[in-house]
C-alpha positions as CSV (number, residue, x, y, z in Angstrom):
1,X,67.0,7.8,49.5
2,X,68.0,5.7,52.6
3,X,70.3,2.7,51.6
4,X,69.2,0.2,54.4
5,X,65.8,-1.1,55.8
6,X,64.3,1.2,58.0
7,X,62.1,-0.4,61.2
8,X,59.1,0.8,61.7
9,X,57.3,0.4,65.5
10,X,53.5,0.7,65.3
11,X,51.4,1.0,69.2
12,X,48.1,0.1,68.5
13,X,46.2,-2.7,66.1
14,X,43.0,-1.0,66.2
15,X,41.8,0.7,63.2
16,X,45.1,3.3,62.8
17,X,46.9,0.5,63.5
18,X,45.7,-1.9,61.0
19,X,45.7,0.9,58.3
20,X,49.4,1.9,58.7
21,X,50.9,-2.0,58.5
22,X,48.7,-2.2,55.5
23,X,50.7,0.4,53.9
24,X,54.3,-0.1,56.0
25,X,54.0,-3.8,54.8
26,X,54.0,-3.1,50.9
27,X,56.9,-2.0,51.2
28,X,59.4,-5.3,52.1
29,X,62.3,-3.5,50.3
30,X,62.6,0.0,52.6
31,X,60.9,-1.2,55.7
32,X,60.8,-3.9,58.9
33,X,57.5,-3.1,60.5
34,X,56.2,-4.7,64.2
35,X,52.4,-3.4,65.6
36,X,52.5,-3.9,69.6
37,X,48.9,-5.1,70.5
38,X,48.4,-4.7,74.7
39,X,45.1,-6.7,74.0
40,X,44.8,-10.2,72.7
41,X,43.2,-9.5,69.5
42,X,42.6,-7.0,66.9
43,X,40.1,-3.8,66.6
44,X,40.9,-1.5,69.7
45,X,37.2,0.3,70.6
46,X,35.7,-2.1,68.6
47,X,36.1,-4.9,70.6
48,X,32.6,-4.8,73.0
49,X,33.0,-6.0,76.3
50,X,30.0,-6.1,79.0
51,X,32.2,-5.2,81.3
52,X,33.7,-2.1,82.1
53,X,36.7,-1.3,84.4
54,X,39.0,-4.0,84.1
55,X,39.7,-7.6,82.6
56,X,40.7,-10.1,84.1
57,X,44.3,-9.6,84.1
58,X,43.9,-6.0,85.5
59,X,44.0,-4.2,82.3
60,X,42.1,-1.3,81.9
61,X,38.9,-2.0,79.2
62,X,40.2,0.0,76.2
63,X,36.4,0.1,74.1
64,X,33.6,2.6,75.2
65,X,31.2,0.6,73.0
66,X,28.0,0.6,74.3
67,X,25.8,-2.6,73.4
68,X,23.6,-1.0,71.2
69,X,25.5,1.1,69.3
70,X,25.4,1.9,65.7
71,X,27.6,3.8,63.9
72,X,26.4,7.4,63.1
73,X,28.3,7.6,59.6
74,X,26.7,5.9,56.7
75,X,29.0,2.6,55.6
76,X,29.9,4.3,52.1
77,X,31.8,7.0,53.6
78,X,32.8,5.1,56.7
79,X,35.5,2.3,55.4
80,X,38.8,2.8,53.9
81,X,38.5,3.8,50.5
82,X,39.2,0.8,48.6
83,X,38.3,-1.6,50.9
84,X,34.2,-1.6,51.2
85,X,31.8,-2.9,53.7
86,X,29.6,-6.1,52.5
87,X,27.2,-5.2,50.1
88,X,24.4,-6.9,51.6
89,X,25.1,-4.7,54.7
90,X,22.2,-1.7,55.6
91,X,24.1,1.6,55.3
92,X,23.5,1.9,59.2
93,X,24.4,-1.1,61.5
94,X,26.0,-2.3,64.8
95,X,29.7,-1.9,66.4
96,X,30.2,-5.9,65.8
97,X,29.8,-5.3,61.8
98,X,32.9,-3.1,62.4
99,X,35.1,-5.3,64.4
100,X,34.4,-8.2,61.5
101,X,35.2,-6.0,58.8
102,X,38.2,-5.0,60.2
103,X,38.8,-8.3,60.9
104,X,38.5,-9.0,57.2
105,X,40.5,-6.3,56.5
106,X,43.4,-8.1,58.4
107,X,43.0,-11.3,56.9
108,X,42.6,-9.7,53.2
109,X,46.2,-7.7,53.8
110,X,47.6,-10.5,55.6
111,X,48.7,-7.8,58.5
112,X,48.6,-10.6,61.4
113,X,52.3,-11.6,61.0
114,X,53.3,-8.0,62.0
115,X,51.5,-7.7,65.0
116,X,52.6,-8.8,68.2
117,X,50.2,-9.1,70.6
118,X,49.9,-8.8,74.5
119,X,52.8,-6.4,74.2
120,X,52.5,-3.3,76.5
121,X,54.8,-0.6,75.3
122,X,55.9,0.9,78.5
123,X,58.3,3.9,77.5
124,X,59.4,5.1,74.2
125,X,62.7,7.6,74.2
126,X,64.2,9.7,71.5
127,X,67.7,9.3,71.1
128,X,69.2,12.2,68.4
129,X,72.2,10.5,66.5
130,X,72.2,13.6,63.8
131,X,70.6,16.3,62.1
132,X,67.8,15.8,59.0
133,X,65.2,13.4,58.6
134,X,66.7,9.8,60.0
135,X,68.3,12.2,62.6
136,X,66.6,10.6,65.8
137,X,66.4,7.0,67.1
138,X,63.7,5.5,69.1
139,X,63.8,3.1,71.9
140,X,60.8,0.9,72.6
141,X,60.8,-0.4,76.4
142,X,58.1,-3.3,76.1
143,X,56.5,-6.3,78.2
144,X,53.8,-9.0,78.1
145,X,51.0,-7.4,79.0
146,X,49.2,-11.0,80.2
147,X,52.5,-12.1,82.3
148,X,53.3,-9.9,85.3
149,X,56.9,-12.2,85.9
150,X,58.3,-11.4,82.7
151,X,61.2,-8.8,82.6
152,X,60.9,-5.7,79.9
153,X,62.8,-5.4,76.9
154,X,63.7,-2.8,74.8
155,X,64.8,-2.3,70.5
156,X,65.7,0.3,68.7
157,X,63.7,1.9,65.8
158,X,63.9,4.5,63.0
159,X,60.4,5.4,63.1
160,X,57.3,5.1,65.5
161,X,53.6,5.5,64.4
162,X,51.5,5.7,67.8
163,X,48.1,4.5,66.6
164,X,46.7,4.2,70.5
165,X,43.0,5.3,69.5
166,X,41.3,8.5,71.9
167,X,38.5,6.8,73.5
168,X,40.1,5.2,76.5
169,X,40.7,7.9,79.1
170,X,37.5,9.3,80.4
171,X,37.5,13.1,81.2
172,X,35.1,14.1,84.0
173,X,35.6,17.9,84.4
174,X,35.7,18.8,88.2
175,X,33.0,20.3,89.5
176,X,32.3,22.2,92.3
177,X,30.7,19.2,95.1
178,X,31.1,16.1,92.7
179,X,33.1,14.1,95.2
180,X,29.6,15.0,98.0
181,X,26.8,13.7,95.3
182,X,25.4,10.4,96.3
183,X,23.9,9.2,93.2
184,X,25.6,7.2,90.7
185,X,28.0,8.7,88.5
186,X,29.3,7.2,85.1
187,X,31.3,8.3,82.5
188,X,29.9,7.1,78.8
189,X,33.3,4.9,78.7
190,X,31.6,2.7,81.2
191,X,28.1,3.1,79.8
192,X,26.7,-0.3,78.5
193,X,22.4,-0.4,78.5
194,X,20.5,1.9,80.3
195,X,19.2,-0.9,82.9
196,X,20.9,1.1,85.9
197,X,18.5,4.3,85.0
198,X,15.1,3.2,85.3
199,X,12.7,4.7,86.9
200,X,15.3,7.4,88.1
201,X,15.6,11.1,87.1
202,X,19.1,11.7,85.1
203,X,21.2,14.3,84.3
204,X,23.0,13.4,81.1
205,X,25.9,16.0,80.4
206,X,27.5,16.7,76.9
207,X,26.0,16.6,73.1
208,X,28.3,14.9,71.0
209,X,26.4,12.8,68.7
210,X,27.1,9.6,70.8
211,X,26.3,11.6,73.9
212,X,22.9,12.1,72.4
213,X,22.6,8.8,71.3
214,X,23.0,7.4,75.2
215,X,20.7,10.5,76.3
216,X,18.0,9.2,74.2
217,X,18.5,5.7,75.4
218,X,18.8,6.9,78.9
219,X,15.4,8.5,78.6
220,X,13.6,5.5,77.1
221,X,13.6,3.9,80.8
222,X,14.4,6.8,83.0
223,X,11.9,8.6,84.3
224,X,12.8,12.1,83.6
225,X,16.4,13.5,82.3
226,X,17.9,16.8,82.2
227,X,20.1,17.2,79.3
228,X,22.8,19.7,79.7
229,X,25.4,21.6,77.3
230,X,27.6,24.0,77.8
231,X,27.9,25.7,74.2
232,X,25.0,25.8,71.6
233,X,23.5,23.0,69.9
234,X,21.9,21.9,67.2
235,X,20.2,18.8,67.8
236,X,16.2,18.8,67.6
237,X,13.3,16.3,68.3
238,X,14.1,15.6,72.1
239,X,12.1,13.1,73.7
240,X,9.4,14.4,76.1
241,X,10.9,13.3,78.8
242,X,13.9,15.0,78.1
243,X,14.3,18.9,79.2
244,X,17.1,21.0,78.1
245,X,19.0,23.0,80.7
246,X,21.7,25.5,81.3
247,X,25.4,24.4,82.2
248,X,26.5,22.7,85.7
249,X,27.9,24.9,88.1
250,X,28.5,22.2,90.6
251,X,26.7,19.4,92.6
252,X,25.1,19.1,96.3
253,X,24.4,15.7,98.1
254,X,21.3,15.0,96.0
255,X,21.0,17.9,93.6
256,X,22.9,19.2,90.5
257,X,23.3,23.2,90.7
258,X,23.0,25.1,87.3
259,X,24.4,28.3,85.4
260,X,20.8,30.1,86.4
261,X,21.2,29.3,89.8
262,X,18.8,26.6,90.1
263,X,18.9,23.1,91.7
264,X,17.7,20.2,90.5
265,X,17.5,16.8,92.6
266,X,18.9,14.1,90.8
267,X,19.5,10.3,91.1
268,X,21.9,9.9,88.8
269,X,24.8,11.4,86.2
270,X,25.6,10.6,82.6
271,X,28.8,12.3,81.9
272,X,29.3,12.4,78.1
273,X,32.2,14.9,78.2
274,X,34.7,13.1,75.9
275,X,38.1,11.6,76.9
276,X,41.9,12.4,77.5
277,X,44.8,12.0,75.4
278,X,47.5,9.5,77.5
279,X,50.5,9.2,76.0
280,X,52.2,8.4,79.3
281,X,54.4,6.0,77.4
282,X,56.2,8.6,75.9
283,X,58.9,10.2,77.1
284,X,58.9,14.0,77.8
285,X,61.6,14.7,75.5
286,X,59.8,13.5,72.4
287,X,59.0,16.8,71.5
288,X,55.2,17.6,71.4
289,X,52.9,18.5,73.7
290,X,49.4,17.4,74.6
291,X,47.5,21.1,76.2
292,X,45.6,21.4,79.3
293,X,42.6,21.3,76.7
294,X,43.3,18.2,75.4
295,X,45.0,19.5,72.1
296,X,48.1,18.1,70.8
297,X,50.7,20.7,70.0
298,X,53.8,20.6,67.4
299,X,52.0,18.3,64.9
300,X,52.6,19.1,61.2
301,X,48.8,18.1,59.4
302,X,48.1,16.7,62.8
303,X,50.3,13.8,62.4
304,X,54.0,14.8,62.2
305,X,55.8,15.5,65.5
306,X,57.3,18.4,64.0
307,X,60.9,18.6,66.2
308,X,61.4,15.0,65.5
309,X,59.6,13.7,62.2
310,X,59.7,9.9,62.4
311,X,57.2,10.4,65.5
312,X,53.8,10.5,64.1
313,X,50.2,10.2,66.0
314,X,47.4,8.7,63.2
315,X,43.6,9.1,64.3
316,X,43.6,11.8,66.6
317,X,41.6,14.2,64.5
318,X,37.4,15.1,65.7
319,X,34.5,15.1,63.6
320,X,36.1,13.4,60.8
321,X,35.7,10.6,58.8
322,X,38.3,8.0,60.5
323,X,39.4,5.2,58.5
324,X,39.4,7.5,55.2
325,X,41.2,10.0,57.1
326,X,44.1,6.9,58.4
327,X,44.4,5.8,54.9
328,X,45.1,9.2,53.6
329,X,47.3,10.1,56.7
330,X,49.5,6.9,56.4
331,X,50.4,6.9,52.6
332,X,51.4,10.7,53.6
333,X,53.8,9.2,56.5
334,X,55.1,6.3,54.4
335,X,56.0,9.0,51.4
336,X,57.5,11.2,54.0
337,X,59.8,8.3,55.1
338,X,60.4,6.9,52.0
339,X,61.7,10.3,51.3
340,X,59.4,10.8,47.9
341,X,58.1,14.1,49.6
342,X,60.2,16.5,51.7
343,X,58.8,18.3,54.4
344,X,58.8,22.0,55.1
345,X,61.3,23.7,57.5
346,X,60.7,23.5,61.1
347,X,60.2,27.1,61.2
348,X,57.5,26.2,57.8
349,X,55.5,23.5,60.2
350,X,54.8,25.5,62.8
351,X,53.6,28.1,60.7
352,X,51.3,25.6,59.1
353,X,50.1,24.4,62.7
354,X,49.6,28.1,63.8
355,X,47.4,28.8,60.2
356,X,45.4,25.3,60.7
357,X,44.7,26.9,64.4
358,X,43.4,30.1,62.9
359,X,41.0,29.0,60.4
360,X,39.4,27.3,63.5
361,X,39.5,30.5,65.6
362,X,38.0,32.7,62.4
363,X,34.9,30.4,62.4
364,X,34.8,31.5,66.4
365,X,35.9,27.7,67.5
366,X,38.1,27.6,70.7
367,X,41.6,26.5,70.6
368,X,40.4,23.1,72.0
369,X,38.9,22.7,68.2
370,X,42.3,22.4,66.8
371,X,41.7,19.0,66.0
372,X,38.4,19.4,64.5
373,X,38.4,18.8,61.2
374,X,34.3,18.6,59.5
375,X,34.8,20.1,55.9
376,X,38.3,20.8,56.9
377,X,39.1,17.2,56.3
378,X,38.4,16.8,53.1
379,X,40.7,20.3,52.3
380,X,44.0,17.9,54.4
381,X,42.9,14.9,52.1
382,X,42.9,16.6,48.8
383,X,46.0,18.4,49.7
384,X,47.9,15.4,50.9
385,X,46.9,13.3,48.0
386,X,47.9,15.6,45.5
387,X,51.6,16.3,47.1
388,X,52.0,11.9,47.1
389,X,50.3,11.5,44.7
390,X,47.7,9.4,45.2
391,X,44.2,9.0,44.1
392,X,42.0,11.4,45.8
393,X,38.6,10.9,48.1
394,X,36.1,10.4,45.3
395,X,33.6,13.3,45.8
396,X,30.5,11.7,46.3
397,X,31.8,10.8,50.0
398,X,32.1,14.8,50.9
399,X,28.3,15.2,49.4
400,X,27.2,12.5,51.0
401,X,28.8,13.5,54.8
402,X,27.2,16.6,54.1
403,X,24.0,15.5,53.5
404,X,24.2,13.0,56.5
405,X,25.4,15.3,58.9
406,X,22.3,17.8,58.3
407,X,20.4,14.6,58.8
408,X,21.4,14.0,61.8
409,X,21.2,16.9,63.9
410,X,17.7,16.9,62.4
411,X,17.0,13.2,63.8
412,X,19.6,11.1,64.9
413,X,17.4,7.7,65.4
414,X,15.6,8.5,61.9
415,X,19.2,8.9,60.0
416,X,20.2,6.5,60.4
417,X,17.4,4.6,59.1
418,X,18.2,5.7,56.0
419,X,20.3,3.6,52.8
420,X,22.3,4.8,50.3
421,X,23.5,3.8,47.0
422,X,26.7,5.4,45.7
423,X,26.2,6.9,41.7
424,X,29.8,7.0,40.1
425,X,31.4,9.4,39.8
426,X,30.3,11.8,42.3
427,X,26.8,11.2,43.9
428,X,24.6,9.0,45.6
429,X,20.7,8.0,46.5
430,X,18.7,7.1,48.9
431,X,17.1,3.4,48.3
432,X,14.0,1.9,50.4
């Protein structure tokens, strides 16, 4: 057990953020804890802004809400397990529901004293003092992110949690004759009503569930739209002026160019194709690696940097539930730290990374599924909460994610019409 305070440096005071100083911050006796908030407030993507680009003080916009969003996960199995939403909330409702509740989630755990905010970490740096556990340092390089004459500073920390979200980076694979198209190109990061699209024809690329969510809106003033996806799908009930079509290839001046060999003239292009990891603010010699298909490499139960364990990266899993999947992943770090649980050899971690790998690969997923969790998560949860010991995911929140997610590729716009009334222990309903 370690005989002094240990400081703890959280990057981030969105969602992760919020749910690792509500654990870090129980703990007065073992631990110091400071989040570092670039922005002025808390909530990360859930802070809406019209705007896209940057803010006025030349930050890039960190949310990729869109102003009609609402959330695709039912509010039972969205929050953090023993913090609900409001009761009198629909099951189904709008991204500024989630900013207040995690604004009352703040206020309830009293977490605002630990964040600093308008604090850009600019470079963190591992700095190996010994062997075991405690065996690296970290140095935090930091500056106001809202004063361009102020002069970096740097502290020393035993531990840092990077809790910088995955929705800021856009990726827009390169294709063939992008750069010569004359229509307008957007990335969903950017995307805020479909105003810009009326009346036009529009190729929306990608089928994530929020890709199909912005093709459907896209379509309700566009005049045509050609949705296209690389891999199968499964989503049904396309509107009728929506056609399905093969892969790009590439792009001419006024046309997209598909896998059948076929051009289509175009106005415009939706890219829905997801988003970059950028951990550009830490140094090489941390120990991980992020792969040229946006995997991150060397985590132990995708959070533990596995050659230097006080590094650890909450929310970066896919298809998952996300703030059950924080809280279960931050009790898991804390225990690690406050030394209840031990962790495997090295050797024993990348063996563990190489098996969670595999299972994806037996169910024919490519590598850049590592991080995709679906029923997956609820096997890391269980597993997790039995070696803390902590109380398990109640079960009715796997039935009920499994229940919703059939829903959805069925009808996205109708599911989430739908309300829900949990049964204890383990089920739920659906209430008018």
């Amino acid at each position: 057990m370690p005989s002094e305070k240990k400081h703890i440096c959280i990057i981030g005071a969105g969602a992760s953020g919020l749910g690792c100083l509500r654990y870090f911050t129980e703990n007065q006796e073992r631990f110091t804890v400071v989040a570092y908030e670039q922005g002025s407030r808390i909530g990360g993507t859930w802070i809406y802004s019209d705007h896209s680009g940057s803010d006025k003080n030349g930050r890039p916009i960190h949310s990729s809400m869109y102003k009609s969003l609402v959330i695709n996960i039912p509010k039972q199995i969205m929050a953090f397990p023993d913090f609900p939403f409001d009761s009198d909330l629909p099951s189904f409702f709008g991204h500024r529901e989630v900013l207040k509740y995690l604004e009352k989630y703040t206020e309830h755990f009293r977490l605002l004293p630990y964040i600093r905010f308008n604090t850009r970490v600019l470079m963190v740096k591992p700095r190996h003092i010994g062997d075991g556990l405690w065996g690296t340092k970290w140095n935090v390089n930091i500056e106001p992110s809202n004063n361009s004459h102020s002069s970096p500073t740097a502290n020393d920390f035993d531990a840092v949690i990077v809790c910088t979200g995955q929705y800021a980076v856009p990726n827009i694979p390169d294709y063939p004759g992008l750069k010569k198209f004359k229509g307008t190109t957007i990335h969903s990061h950017s995307y805020r009503s479909p105003d810009i699209f009326r009346d036009k024809t529009v190729l929306t690329i990608g089928a994530s569930f929020s890709g199909w969510d912005i093709t459907t809106e896209v379509a309700s003033l566009a005049q045509y739209v050609y949705f296209s996806h690389r891999g199968e799908h499964k989503l049904r009930h396309f509107p009728k002026n929506v056609e399905l079509v093969s892969r790009v290839e590439g792009f001419t001046k006024n046309a997209v160019i598909l896998a059948n060999g076929s051009q289509v003239a175009i106005d415009a292009v939706v890219f829905n194709t997801g988003y970059k990891h950028n951990f550009s603010f830490l140094s090489p010699d941390c120990g991980f690696e992020v792969t040229p298909d946006n995997t991150i490499r060397h985590l132990y139960k995708h959070t533990i940097n596995i050659a230097n364990p006080t590094l650890s990266f909450i929310s970066i899993l896919n298809n998952s539930l996300p703030f059950p999947c924080i809280s279960i992943l931050a009790r898991y770090f804390k225990a690690v730290l406050e030394e209840q649980i031990r962790l495997p050899s090295r050797k024993g971690m990348l063996l563990a990374e190489q098996e969670e790998l595999q299972k994806r690969l037996d169910r024919n997923w490519p590598p850049r599924y590592l991080h995709r969790m679906e029923d997956f998560q609820f096997e890391m949860c269980d597993e997790i909460a039995k070696e803390v010991g902590i109380e398990p995911l109640p079960r009715w929140i796997k039935k009920l994610f499994d229940y919703h997610i059939v829903k959805l590729f069925e009808n996205i716009h109708t599911a989430k019409k739908y309300n829900y009334r949990i049964i204890e222990p383990d089920g739920f309903e659906i209430v008018p």
